[in-house]
C-alpha positions as CSV (number, residue, x, y, z in Angstrom):
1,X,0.0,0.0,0.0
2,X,1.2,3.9,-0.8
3,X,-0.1,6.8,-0.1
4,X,-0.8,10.0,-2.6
5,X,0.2,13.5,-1.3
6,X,-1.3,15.2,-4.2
7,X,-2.3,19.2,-5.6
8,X,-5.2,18.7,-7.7
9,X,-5.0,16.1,-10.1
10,X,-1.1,15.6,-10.0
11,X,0.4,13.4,-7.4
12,X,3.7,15.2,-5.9
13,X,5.0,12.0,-3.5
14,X,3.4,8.6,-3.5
15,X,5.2,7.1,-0.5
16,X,4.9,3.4,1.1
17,X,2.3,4.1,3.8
18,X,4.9,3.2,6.5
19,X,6.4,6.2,5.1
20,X,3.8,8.2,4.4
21,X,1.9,7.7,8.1
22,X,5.8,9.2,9.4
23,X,5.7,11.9,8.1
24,X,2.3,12.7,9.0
25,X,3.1,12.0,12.0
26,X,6.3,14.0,12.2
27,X,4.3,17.1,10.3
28,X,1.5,17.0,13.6
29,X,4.6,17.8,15.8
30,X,5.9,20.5,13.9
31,X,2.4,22.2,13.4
32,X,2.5,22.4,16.9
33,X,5.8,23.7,17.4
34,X,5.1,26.5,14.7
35,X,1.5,27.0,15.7
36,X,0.8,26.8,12.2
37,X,-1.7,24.8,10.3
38,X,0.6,22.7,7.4
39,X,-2.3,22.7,4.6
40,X,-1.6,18.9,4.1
41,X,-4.7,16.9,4.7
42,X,-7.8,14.9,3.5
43,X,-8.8,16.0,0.0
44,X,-11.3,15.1,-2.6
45,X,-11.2,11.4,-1.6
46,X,-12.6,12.0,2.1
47,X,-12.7,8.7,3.8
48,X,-9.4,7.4,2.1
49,X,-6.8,8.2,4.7
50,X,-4.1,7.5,1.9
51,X,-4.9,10.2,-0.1
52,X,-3.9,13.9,0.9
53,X,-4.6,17.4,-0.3
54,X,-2.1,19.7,-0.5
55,X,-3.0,23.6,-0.2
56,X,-0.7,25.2,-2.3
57,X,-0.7,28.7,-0.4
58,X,-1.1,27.6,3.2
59,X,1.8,24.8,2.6
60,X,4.1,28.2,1.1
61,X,3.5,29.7,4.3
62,X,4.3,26.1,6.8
63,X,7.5,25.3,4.8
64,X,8.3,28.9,5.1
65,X,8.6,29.2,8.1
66,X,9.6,25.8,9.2
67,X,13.0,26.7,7.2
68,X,13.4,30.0,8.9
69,X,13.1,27.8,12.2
70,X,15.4,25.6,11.6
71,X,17.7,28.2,10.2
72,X,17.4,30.2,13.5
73,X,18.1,27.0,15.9
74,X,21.2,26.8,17.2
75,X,20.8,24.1,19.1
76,X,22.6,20.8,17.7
77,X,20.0,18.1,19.3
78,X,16.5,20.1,17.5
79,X,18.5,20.2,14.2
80,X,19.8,16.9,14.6
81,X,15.9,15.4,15.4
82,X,14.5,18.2,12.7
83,X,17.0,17.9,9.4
84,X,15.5,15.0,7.6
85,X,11.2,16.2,8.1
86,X,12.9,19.6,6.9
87,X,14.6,18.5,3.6
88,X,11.7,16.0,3.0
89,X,9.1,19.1,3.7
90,X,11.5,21.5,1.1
91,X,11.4,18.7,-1.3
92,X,7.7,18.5,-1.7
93,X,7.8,22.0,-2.0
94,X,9.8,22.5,-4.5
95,X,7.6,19.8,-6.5
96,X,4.8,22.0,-5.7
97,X,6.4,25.1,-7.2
98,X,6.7,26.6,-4.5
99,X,10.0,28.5,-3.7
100,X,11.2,27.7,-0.5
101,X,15.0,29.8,0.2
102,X,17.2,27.8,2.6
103,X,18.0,29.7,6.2
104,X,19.2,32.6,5.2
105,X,23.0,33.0,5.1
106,X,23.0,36.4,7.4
107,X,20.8,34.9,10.1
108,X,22.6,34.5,13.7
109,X,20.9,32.2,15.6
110,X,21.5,33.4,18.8
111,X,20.7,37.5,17.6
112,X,18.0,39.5,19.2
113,X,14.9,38.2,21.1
114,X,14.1,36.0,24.0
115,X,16.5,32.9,23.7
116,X,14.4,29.3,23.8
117,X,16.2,25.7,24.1
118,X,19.8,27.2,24.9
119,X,22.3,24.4,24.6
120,X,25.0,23.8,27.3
121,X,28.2,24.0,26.8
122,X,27.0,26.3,23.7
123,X,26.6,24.6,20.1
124,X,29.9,24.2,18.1
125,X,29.4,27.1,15.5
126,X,28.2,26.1,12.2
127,X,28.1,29.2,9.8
128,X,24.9,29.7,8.1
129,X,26.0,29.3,4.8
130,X,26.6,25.6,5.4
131,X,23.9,25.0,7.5
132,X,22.0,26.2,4.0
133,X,24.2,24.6,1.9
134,X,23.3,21.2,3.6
135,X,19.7,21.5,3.5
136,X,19.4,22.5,0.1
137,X,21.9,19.1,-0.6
138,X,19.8,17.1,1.6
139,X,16.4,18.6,-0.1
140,X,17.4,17.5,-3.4
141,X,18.9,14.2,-2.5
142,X,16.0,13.5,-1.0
143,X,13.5,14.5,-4.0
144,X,15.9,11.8,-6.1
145,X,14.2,9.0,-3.3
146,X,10.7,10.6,-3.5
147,X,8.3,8.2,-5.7
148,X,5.8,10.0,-7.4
């Protein structure tokens, strides 16, 4: 069995269920952590839990932000638990048409605001250009794996 994660009348990812039920999974956490709904649910086929609807425009926004979280975390344990949901959520993106930038190069994690999930001893710098670098590498590798 597979699942459909489709806009419309194209399918973008048809993953094995085991797969597919994951990352649903996965996505339900990080709604909550952004306190944002992803736009990735039952569609036209109500009743099939296998097939999903993509919203093109609330999706934009969730991956959005999603990258400009992770791109802000400094903290090596969240991007550790966080980098392959990321890629894989950048990936379908992408196959959306939707342009999703990587964290932005100029962003410093631990610049301005209250400071959440502080690591101790603080987390080995990685610039942000390779922390971008690596996503985007990881997104497309990724999109090579994603059956459609």
């Amino acid at each position: 069995m597979s699942m459909y994660f489709d806009i419309d009348d194209e399918t973008l990812w048809n993953p094995s269920s085991g797969v597919g039920r994951l990352f649903m999974r996965q996505l339900q956490v990080f709604e909550a952590e952004l306190s944002l709904p992803s736009g990735i649910g039952q569609g036209r086929h109500w009743g099939d839990p296998d097939t999903l609807e993509i919203d093109p425009a609330v999706y934009a926004e969730f991956v959005r932000a999603l990258v400009a979280w992770y791109g802000r975390t400094g903290h090596s344990v969240i991007r550790a638990l966080s980098e392959g949901f990321v890629a894989t959520a950048v990936a379908l993106a992408r196959r959306a048409g939707i342009e999703v930038a990587t964290p932005d190069p100029d962003c410093d994690p631990g610049r301005g605001g209250a400071r959440h999930d502080v690591q101790v001893p603080g987390p080995p710098r990685t610039s942000s250009t390779a922390l971008a670098d690596a996503l985007d590498t990881r997104a497309r590798e990724l999109d090579r794996w994603m059956a459609r």
